[in-house]
Rosetta silent file (secondary structure, phi, psi, omega in degrees, C-alpha in Angstrom):
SEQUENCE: XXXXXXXXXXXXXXXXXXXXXXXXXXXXXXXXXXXXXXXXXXXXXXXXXXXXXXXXXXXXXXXXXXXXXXXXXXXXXXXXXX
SCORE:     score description
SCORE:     0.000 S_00000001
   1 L     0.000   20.003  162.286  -13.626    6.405    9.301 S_00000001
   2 L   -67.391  141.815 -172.285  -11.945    8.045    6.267 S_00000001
   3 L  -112.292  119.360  155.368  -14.237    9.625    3.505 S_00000001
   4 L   -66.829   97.211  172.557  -12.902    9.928    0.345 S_00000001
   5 L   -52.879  117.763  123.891  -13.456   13.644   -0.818 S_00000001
   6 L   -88.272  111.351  169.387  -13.948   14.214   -4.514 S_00000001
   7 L   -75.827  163.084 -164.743  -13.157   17.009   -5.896 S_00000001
   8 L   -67.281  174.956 -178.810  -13.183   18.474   -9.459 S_00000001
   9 L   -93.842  152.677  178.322  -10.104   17.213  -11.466 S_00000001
  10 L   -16.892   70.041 -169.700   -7.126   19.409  -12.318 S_00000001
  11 L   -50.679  121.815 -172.672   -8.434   21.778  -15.281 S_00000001
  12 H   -46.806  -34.341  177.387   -7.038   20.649  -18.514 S_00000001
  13 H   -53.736  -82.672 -153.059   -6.700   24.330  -19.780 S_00000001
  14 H   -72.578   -2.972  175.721   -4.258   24.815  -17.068 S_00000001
  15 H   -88.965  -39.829  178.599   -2.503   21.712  -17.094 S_00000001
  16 H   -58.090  -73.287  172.084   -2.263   22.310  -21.047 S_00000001
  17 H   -24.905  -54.291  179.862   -0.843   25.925  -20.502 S_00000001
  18 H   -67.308  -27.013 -159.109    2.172   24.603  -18.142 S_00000001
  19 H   -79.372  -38.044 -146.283    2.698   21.672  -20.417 S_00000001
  20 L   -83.358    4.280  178.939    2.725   23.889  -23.495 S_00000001
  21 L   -28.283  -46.557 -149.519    5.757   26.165  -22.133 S_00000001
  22 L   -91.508 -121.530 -171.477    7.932   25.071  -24.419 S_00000001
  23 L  -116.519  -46.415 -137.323    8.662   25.005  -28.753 S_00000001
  24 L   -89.600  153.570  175.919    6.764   21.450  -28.657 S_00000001
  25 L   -91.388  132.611  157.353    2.759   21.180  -29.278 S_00000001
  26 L  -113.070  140.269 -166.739    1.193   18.623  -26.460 S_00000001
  27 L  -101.030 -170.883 -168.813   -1.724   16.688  -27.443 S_00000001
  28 H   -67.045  -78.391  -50.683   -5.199   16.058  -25.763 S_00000001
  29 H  -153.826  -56.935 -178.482   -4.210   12.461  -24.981 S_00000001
  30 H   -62.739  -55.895 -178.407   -0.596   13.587  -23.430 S_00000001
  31 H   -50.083  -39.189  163.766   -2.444   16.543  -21.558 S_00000001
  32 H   -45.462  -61.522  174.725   -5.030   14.142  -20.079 S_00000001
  33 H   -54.813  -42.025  157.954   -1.925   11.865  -19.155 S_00000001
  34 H   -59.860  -63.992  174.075   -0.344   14.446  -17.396 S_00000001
  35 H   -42.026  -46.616  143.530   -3.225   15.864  -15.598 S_00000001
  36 H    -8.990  -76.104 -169.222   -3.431   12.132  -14.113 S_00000001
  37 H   -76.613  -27.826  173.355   -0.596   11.685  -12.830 S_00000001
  38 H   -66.045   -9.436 -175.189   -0.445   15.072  -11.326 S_00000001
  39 H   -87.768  -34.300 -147.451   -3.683   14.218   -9.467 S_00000001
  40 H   -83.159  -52.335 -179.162   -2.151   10.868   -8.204 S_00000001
  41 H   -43.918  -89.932 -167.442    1.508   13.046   -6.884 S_00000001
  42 H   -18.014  -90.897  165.894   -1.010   15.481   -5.333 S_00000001
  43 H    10.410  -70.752 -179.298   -2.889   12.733   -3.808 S_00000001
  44 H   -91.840  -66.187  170.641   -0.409   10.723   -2.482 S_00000001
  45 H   -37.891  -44.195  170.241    1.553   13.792   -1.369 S_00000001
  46 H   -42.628  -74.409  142.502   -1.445   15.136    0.657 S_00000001
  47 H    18.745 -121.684  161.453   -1.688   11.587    2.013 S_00000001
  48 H   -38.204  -36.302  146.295    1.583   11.143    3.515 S_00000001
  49 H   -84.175   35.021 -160.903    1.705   14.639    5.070 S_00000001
  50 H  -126.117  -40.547  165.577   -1.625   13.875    6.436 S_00000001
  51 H   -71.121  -64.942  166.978   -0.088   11.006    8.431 S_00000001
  52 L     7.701  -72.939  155.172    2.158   13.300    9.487 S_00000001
  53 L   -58.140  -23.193 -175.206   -0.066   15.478   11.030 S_00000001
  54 L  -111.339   -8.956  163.315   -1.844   13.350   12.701 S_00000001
  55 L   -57.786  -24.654 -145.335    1.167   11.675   13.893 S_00000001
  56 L  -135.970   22.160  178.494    1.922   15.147   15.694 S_00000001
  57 L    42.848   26.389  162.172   -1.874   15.092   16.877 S_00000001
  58 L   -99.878  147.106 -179.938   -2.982   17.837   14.528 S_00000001
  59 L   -91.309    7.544  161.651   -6.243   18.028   12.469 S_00000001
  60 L  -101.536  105.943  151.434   -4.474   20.883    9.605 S_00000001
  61 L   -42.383  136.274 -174.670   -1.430   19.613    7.254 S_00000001
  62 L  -140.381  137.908  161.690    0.835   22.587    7.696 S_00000001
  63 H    26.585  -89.037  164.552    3.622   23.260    5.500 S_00000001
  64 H   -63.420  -58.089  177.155    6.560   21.624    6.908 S_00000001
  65 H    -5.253  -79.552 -173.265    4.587   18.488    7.102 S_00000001
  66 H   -57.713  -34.760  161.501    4.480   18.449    3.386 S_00000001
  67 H   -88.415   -8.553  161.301    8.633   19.481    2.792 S_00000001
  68 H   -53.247  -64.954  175.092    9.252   16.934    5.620 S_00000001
  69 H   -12.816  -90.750 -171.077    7.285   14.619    2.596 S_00000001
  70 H   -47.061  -22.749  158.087    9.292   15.847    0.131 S_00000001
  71 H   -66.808  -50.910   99.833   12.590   15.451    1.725 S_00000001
  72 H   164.188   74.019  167.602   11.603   12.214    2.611 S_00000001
  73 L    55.519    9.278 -176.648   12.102   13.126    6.253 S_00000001
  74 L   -74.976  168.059 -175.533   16.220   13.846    5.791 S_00000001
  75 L  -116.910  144.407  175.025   17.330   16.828    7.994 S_00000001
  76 L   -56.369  152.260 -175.519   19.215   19.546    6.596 S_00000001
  77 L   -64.000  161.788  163.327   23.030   19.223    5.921 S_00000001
  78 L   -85.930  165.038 -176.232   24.989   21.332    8.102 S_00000001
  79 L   -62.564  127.160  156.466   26.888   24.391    6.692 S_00000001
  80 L   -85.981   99.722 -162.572   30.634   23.227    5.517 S_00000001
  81 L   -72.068  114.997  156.583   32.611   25.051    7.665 S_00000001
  82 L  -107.977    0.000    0.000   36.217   25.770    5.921 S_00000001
């Protein structure tokens, strides 16, 4: 019974602004292309902590969820004791 939310898309002014950090000019057509793909990462990152969560019988994505994601579930190294 999942609904597919939509929501508005990424605003290009602000996608343009991060892109544009640099020396280099980005163009509508790159900025578009970017804004894409960052919707897809988002997406699919949400996603995957979202099993997560519900793996761990909660209805809220919390945090960790999402740097468990991003670790891709490794546990931190221990300290190197010398």
């Amino acid at each position: 019974m999942s609904e597919e939310i939509t929501s508005p898309k990424l605003s290009r002014a602000q996608v343009a602004r991060i892109a544009k950090q640099g020396k280099y000019k980005v163009g509508k057509n790159a900025i578009d292309i970017i804004a894409e793909q960052a919707e897809s990462y988002i997406k699919g990152l949400a996603e995957d902590a979202a099993k997560l969560s519900q793996h761990a019988g909660r209805v809220m994505i919390r945090g960790d969820d999402v740097m468990f994601v991003l670790n891709l579930g490794t546990e931190p190294e221990e300290p190197v004791v010398e």
